[in-house]
N, C-alpha and C positions, 0 to 999 in steps of 0.2 A: 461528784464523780459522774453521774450522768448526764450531767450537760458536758463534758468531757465526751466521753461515749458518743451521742448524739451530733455532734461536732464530726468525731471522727469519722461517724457512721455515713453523714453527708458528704464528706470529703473522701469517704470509697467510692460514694454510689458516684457521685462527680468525675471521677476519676474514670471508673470503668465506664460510664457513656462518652467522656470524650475519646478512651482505646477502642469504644464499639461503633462511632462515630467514623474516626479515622481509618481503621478495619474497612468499613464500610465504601468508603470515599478510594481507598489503593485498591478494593476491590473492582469496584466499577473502572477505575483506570487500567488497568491491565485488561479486564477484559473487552475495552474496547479496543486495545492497542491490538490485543489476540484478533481482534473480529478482521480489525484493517488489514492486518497481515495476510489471509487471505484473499482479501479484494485485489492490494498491493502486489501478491503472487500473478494472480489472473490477468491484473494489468500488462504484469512487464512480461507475459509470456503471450500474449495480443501484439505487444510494442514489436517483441521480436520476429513474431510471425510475419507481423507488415513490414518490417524491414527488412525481413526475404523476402518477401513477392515485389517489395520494391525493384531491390538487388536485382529481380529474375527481370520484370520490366524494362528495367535500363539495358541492362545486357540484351533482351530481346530487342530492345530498339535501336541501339547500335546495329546489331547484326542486320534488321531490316534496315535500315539507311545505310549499311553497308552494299547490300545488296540492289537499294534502287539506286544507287549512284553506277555501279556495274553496269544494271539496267539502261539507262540514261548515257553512258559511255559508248554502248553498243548501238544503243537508238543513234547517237548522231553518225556514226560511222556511215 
């Protein structure tokens, strides 16, 4: 009966290092997923910033080549 025991005794402790193992392993993944999620924030709110100043850009440069063609209009006159 005690090498019965003994048996089972290793096949708990086995058991709970591979759950504190595991545990361990989903722990570090999430929290690096958590950590990205903020970088990933910061990112796309950069992305969208510069895609308005873009936006403002091109519309400013229309309007100037709108205006030096005016210019240029009036020059030859």
């Amino acid at each position: 009966m005690s090498s019965y025991t003994i048996n089972l005794e290793k096949i708990k402790e086995a058991f709970v290092l591979i759950v504190a193992i595991v545990t361990c392993i989903a722990g570090v993944i999430f929290w690096v997923q958590h950590s990205s999620d903020d970088r990933i924030g910061r990112l796309e709110t950069d992305i969208l910033e510069l895609r308005r100043d873009i936006n403002k850009i091109e519309s400013d440069s229309r309007e100037i080549l709108r205006i030096v063609g005016r210019l240029e209009g009036l020059i030859d006159k």
